[in-house]
Structures are given as C-alpha cells and as structure tokens.
TIZARO-396587 format. One record per residue: residue number from 1; x, y, z of N, C-alpha, C in turn. Coordinates in steps of 0.05 Angstrom, whole numbers, always signed. Last residue first. Layout:
BEGIN
@doza NUM, nx X, ny Y, nz Z, cax X, cay Y, caz Z, cx X, cy Y, cz Z
...
END
This chain:
BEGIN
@doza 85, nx +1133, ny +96, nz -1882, cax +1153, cay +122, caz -1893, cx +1152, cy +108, cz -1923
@doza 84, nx +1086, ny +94, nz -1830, cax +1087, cay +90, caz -1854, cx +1110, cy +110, cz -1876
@doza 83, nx +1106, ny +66, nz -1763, cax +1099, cay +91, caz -1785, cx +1108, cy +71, cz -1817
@doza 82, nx +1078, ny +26, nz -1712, cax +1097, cay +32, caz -1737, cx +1082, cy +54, cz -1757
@doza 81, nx +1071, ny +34, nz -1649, cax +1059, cay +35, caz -1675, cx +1079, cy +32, cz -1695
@doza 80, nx +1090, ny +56, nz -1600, cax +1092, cay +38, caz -1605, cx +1086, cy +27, cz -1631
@doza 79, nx +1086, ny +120, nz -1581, cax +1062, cay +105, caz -1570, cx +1062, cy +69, cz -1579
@doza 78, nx +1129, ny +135, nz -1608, cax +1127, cay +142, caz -1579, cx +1103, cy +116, cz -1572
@doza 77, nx +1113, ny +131, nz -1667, cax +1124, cay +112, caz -1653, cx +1132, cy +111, cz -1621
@doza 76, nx +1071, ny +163, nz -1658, cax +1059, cay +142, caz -1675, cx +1088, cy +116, cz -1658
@doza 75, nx +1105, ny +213, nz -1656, cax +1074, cay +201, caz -1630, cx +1071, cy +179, cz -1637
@doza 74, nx +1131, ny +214, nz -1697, cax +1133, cay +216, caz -1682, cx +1124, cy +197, cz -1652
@doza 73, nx +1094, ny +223, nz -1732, cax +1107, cay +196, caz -1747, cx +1111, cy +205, cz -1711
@doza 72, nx +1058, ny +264, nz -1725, cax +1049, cay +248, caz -1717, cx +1065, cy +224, cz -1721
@doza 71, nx +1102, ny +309, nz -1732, cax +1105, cay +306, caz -1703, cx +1084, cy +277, cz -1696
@doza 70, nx +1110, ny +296, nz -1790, cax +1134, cay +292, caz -1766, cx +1125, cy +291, cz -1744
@doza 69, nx +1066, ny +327, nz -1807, cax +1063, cay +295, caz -1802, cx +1087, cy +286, cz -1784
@doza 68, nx +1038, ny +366, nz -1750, cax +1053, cay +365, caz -1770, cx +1050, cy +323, cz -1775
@doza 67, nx +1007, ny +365, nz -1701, cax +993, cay +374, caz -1732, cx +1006, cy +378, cz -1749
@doza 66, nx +1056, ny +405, nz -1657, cax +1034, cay +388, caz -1664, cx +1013, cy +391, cz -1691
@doza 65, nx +1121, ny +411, nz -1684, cax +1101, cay +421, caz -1677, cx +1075, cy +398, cz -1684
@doza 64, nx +1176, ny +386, nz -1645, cax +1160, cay +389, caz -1664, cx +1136, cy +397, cz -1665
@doza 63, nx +1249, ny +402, nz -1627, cax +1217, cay +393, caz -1629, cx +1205, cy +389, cz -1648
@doza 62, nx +1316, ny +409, nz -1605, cax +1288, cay +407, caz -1621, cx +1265, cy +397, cz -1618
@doza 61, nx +1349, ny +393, nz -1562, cax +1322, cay +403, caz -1562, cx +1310, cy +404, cz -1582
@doza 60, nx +1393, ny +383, nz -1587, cax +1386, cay +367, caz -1581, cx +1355, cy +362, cz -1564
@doza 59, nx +1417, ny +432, nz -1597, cax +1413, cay +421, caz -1606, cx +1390, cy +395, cz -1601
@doza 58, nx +1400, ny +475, nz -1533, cax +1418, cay +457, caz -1543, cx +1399, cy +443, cz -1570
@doza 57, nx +1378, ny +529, nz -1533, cax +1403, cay +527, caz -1510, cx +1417, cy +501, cz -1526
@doza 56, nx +1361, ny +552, nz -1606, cax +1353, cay +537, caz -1580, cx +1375, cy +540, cz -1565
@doza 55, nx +1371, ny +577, nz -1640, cax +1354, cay +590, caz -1620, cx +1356, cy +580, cz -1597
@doza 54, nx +1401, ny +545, nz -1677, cax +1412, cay +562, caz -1666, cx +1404, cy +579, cz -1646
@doza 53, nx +1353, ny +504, nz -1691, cax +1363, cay +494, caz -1679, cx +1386, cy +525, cz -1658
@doza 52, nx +1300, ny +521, nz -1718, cax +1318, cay +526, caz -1719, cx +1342, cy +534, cz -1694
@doza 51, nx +1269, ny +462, nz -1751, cax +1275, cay +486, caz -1721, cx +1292, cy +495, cz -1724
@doza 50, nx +1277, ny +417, nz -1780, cax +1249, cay +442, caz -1781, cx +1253, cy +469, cz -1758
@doza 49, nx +1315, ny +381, nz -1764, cax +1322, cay +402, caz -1797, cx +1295, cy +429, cz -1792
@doza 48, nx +1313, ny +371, nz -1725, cax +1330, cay +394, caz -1731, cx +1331, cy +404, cz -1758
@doza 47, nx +1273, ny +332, nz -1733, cax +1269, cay +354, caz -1711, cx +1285, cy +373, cz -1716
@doza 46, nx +1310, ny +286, nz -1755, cax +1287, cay +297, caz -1763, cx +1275, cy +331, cz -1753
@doza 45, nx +1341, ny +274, nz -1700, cax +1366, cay +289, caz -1728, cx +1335, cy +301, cz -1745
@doza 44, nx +1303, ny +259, nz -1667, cax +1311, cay +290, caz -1657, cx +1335, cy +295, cz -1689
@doza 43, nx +1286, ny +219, nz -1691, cax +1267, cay +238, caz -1680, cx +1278, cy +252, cz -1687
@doza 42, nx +1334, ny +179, nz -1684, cax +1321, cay +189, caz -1711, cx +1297, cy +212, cz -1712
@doza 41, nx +1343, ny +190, nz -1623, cax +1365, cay +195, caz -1643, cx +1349, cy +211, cz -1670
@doza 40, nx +1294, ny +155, nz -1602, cax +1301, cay +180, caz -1595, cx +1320, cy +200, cz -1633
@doza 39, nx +1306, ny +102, nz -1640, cax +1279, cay +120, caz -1646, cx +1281, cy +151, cz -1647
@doza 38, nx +1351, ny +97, nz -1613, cax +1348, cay +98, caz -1635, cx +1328, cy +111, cz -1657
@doza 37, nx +1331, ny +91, nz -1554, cax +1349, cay +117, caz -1562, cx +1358, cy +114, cz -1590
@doza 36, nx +1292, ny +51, nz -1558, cax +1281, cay +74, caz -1554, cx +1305, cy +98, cz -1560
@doza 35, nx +1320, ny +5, nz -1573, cax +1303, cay +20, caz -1593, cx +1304, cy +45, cz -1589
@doza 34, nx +1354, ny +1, nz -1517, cax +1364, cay +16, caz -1545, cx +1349, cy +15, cz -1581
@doza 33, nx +1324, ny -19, nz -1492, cax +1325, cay +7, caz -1484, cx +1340, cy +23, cz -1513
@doza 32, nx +1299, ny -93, nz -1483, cax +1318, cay -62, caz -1493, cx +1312, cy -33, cz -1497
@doza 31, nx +1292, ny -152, nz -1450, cax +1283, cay -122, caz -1460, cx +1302, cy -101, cz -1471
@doza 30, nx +1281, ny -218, nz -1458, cax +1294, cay -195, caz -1463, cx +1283, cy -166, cz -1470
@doza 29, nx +1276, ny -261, nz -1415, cax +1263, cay -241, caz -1428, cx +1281, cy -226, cz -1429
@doza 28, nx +1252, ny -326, nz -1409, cax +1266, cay -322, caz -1414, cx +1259, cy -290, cz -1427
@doza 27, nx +1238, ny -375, nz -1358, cax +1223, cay -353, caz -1377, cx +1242, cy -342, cz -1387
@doza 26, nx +1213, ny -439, nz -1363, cax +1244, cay -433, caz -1356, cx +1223, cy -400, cz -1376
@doza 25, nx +1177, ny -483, nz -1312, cax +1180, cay -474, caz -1339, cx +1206, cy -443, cz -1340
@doza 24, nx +1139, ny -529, nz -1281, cax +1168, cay -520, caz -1277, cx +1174, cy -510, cz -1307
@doza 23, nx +1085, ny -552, nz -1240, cax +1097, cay -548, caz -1267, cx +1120, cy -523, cz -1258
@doza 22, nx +1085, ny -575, nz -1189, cax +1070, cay -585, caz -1200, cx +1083, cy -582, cz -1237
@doza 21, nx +1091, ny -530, nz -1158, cax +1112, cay -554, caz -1160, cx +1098, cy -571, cz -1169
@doza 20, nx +1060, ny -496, nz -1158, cax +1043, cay -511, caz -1140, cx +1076, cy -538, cz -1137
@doza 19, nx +1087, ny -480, nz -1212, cax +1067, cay -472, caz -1195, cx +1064, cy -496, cz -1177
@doza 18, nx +1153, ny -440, nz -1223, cax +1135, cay -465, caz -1214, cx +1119, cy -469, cz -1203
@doza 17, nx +1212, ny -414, nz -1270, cax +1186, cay -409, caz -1252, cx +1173, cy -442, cz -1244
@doza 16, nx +1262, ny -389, nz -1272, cax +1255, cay -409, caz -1268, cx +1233, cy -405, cz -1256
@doza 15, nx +1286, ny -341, nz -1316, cax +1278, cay -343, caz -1287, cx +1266, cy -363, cz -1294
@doza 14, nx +1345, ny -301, nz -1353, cax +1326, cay -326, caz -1346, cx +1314, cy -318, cz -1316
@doza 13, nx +1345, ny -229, nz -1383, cax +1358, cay -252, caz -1362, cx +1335, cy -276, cz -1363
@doza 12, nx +1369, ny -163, nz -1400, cax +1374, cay -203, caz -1406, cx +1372, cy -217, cz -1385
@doza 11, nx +1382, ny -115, nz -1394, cax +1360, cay -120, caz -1384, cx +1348, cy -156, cz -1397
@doza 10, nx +1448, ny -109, nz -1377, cax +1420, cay -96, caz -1392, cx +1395, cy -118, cz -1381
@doza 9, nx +1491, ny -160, nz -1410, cax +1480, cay -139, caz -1402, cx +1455, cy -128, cz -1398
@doza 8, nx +1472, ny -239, nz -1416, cax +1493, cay -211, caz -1419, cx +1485, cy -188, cz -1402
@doza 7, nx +1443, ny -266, nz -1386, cax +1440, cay -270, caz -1413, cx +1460, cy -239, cz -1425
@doza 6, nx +1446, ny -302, nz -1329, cax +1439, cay -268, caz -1339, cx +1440, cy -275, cz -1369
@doza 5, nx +1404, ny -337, nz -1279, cax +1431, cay -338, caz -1300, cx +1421, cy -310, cz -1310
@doza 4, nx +1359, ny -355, nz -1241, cax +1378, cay -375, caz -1257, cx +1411, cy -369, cz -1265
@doza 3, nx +1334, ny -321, nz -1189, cax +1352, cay -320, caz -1216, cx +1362, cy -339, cz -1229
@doza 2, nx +1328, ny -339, nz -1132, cax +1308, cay -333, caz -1155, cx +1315, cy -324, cz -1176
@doza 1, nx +1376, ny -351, nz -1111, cax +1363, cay -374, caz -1120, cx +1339, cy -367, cz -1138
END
C-alpha cells in the first residue's frame, strides 16, 4: 500500500504521499545509474589513450594523473559539475 505503481525498471517509481490527511500529493522519481556508466565509459576510453594500457592487468584500469586537465574534466564530473569541452 506504500507504493502506488512502478514506472518501468530501475529506479522509476510513484508514491502517494499525505500529511496530517489533510494534503495528498503524488511524487514521482526517477533516478539513473546509467549516466554514471556513461560518464564511467567516456572516462575510462579518455584514460586509455594516456596510459599505457599493456602494463596494466586490465584495460579497463586506466587512470589518470592528478593535475592533468583529463583528470580535472574528470573530478569535475565525478563531483556532478559540467565540463567545459
């Protein structure tokens, strides 16, 4: 009864809220996870061009070094910000 309804997969859904029964308002929120492995993604294909990736155990390690601008576009969007490209 504390759910209304889902709104697909993931992290979609309604909730009916009400205070006092007094006021009755419908919330509706969507969150996603697939910025963040888009962001991830565009990070780490960036990250491989500067490393050299054959050292590493996996591709998919790359990094970056701090005090580069890659590693502040980086941080910039880790921390939620928009970069300037």
């Amino acid at each position: 009864m504390k759910q209304l309804g889902t709104l697909g997969g993931g992290n979609h859904f309604i909730e009916s809220l009400s205070r006092y029964r007094k006021f009755v308002w419908l919330m509706l929120t969507r969150l996603t996870r697939n910025i963040g492995k888009e962001l991830a993604e565009r990070h780490i294909s960036t990250a491989k061009v500067f490393v050299e990736i054959s050292e590493l155990p996996a591709p998919d390690l790359a990094y970056f070094i701090q005090g580069t601008p890659e590693f502040a576009a980086y941080w910039k969007d880790l921390k939620g910000h928009k970069t300037t490209r």
